[in-house]
C-alpha positions in Angstrom: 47.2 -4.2 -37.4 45.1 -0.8 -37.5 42.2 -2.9 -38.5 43.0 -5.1 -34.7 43.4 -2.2 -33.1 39.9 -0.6 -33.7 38.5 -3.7 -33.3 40.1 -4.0 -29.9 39.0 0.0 -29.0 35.6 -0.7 -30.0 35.1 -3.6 -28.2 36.8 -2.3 -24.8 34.4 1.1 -25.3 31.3 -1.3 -25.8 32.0 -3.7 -22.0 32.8 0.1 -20.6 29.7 1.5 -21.4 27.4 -1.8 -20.4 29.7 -1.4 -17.0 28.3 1.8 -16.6 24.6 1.4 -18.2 22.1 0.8 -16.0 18.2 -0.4 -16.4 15.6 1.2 -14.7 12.4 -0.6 -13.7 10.1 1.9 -12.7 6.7 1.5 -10.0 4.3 3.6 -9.6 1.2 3.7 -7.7 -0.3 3.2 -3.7 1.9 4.4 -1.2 1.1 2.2 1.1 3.4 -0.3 -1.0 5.7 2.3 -1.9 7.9 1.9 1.3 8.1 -2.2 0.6 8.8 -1.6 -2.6 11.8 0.7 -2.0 13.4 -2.0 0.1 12.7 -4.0 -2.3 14.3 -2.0 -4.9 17.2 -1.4 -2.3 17.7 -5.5 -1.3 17.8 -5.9 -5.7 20.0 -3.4 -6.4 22.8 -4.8 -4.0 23.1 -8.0 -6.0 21.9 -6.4 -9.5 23.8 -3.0 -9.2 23.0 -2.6 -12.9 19.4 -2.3 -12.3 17.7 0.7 -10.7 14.0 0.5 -9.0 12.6 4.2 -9.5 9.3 3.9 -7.1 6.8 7.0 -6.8 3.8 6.6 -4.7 0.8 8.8 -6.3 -2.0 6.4 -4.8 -3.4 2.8 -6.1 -5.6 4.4 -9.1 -2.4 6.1 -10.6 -0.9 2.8 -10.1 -3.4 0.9 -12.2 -3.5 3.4 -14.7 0.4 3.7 -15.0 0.3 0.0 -15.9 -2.4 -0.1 -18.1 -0.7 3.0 -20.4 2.4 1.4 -19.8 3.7 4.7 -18.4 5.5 2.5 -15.5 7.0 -0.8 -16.0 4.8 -1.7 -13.2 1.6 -0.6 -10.8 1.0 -1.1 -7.2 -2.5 -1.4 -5.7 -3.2 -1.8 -2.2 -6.6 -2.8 -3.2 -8.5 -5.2 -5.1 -9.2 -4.0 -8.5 -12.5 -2.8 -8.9 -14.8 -4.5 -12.1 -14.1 -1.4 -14.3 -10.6 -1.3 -13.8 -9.9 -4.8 -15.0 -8.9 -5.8 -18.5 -8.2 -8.8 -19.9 -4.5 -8.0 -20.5 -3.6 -6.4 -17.1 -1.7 -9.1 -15.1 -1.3 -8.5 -11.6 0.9 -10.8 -8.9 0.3 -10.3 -4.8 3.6 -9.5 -3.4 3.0 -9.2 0.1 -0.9 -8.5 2.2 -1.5 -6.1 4.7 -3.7 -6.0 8.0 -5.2 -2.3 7.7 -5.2 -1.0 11.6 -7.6 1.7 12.8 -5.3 3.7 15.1 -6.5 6.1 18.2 -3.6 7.9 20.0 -2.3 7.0 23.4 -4.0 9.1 25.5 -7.3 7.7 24.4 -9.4 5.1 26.4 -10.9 3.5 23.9 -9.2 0.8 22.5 -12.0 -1.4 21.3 -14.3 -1.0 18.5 -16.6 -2.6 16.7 -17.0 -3.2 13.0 -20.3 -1.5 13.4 -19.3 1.6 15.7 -16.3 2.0 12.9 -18.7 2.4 10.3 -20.9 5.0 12.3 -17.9 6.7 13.0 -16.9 6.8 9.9 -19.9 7.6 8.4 -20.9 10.0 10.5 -23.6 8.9 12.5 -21.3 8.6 15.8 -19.9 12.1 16.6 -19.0 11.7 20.1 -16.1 9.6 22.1 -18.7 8.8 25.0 -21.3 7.2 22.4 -18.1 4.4 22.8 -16.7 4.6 26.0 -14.5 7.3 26.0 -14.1 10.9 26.9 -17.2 13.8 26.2 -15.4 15.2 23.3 -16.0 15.0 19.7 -14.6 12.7 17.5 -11.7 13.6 14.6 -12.1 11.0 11.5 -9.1 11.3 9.2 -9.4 9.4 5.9 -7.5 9.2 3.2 -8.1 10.7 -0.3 -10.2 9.5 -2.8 -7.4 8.0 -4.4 -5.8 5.8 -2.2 -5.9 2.0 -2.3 -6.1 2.2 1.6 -9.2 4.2 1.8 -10.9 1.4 -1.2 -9.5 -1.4 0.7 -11.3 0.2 4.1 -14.4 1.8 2.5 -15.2 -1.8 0.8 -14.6 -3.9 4.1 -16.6 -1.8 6.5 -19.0 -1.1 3.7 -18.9 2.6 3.6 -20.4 2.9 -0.3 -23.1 3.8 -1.0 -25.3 4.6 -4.3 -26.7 7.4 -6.3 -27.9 6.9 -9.6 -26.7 4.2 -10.4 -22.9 4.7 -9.5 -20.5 3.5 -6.1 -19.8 6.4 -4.2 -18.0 6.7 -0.6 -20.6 6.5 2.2 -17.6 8.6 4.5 -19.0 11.5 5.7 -17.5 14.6 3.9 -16.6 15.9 7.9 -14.0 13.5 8.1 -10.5 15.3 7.3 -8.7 14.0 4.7 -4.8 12.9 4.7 -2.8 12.6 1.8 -0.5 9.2 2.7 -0.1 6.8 5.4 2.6 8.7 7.7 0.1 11.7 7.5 -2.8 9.8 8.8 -0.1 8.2 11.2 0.8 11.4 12.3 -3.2 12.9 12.7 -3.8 10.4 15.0 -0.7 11.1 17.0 -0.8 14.7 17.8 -4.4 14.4 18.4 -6.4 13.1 21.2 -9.2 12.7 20.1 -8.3 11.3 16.3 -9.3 8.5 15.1 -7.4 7.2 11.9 -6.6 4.0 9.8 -2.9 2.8 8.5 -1.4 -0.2 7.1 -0.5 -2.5 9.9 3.3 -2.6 9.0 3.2 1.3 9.6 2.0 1.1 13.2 4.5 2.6 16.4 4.2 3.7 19.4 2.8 7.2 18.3 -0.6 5.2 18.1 -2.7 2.6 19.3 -4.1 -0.1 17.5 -7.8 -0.8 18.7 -9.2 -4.2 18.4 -12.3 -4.6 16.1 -14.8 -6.7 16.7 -12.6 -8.3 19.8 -9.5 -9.2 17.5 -6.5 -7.4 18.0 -4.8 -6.2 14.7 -1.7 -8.2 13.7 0.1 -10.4 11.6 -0.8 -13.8 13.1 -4.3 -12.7 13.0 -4.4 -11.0 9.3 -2.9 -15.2 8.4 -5.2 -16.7 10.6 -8.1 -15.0 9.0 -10.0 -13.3 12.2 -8.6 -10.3 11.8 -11.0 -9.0 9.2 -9.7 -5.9 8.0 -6.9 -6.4 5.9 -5.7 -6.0 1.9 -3.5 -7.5 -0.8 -0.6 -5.7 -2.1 -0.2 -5.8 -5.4 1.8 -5.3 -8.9 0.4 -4.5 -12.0 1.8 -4.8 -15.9 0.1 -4.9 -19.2 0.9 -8.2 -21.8 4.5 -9.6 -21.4 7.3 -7.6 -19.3 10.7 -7.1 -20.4 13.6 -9.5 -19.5 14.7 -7.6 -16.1 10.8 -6.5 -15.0 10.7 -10.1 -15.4 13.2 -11.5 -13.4 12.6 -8.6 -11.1 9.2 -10.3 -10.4 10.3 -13.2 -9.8 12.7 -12.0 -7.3 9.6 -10.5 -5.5 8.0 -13.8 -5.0 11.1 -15.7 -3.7 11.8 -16.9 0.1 14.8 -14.1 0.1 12.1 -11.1 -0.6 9.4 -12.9 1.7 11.1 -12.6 4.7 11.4 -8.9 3.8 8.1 -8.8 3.8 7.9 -10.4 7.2 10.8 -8.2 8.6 8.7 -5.1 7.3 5.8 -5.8 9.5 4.0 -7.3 6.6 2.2 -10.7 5.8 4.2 -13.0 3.6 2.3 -14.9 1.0 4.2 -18.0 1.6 
């Protein structure tokens, strides 16, 4: 009987504490996928209450290398990985893509760009709202820090790199001000008239306009349709095999229940 009855007290103790255990999965990286991710995180936890998505958004290069050291379960990238970065055992699956929108705020007359003026802007060669259409007043680039998977994404598309000695620098002009995540660059452009600024598509509201580039207006049917040119994968990152609930985590991220997250989010599904 004494011998039943620790069996029986061990046993209850050991379904209490897996009741109360719980697993974290932990993402780290662009913050630009940080805000899908936490609903993410959110939507999984209400039918997996025993797992916990921890998400921390430091910028796309501290996402890749929190997967490849294994420091986060896995890595978010709002880029594609540039040649140095990759490795053969660094696995990466596209969750959702993004349309990257260059934003102006309200009061502005400009709402068309082109590709080119974007780049001059950007660069530094076009200092002046008239040299486009608008007002006589100067113009306010915010960019994001070196860091960020956004700037990569935007610097590669409207080829703002550049060369010297050998190495791939930024070709942004070191005028431009600098924001340290999306809502701040959101928030530049908002309280200023004469900003110009660039956010992931699902982030834009009415505290900014969208300009078209190039004629195409940015959004979703047009990031799908492919004539909207500016525009990014978002992406996860591990190193060799996940565990068992990373796993099945992943999997979830990919199904027709999280995709239509994605589309709710402002986002572009991959299915």
């Amino acid at each position: 009987m004494k011998h039943t009855f620790i069996a029986a007290t061990l046993t209850i103790a050991a379904l209490s504490g897996s009741a109360l255990a719980q697993e974290n999965i932990s993402a780290v990286g662009s913050s630009s996928v940080s805000p899908l991710m936490e609903v993410f995180g959110e939507t999984y936890q209400q039918i997996h209450p025993e797992v916990f998505i921890e998400v921390q958004g430091p910028g796309s290069s501290a996402g890749v290398r929190a997967a490849k050291d294994k420091s986060a379960d896995l890595g978010m990238a709002s880029r594609e990985l540039a040649s140095s970065e990759k490795e053969t055992d660094l696995h990466s699956e596209i969750i959702a893509r993004d349309g990257i929108a260059v934003v102006v705020n309200p009061s502005n007359s400009v709402d068309s760009l082109t590709a080119q003026q974007i780049h001059d802007i950007y660069a530094g060669d076009i200092k002046n709202w008239k040299e486009v259409g608008g007002e006589d007043k100067p113009i306010v680039a915010v960019t994001r820090d070196t860091a960020s998977g956004t700037r990569g994404a935007f610097e590669e598309i409207m080829q703002l790199t550049k060369k010297i000695n050998g190495q791939k620098v930024s070709a942004i002009s070191q005028h431009a001000q600098v924001s340290n995540g999306n809502g701040h660059s959101k928030t530049m452009a908002a309280q200023n008239p004469f900003a110009i600024s660039y956010i992931s598509l699902g982030s834009v509201d009415s505290s900014v306009v969208p300009v078209t580039v190039d004629g195409t207006p940015a959004s979703v049917e047009n990031v799908k349709n492919g004539s909207y040119k500016v525009a990014r994968p978002f992406q996860v990152l591990y190193k060799g095999t996940p565990n068992t609930r990373t796993q099945q985590f992943l999997d979830w991220m990919l199904s027709a229940e999280a995709q239509a997250i994605v589309a709710d989010q402002g986002y572009i599904s991959i299915n």
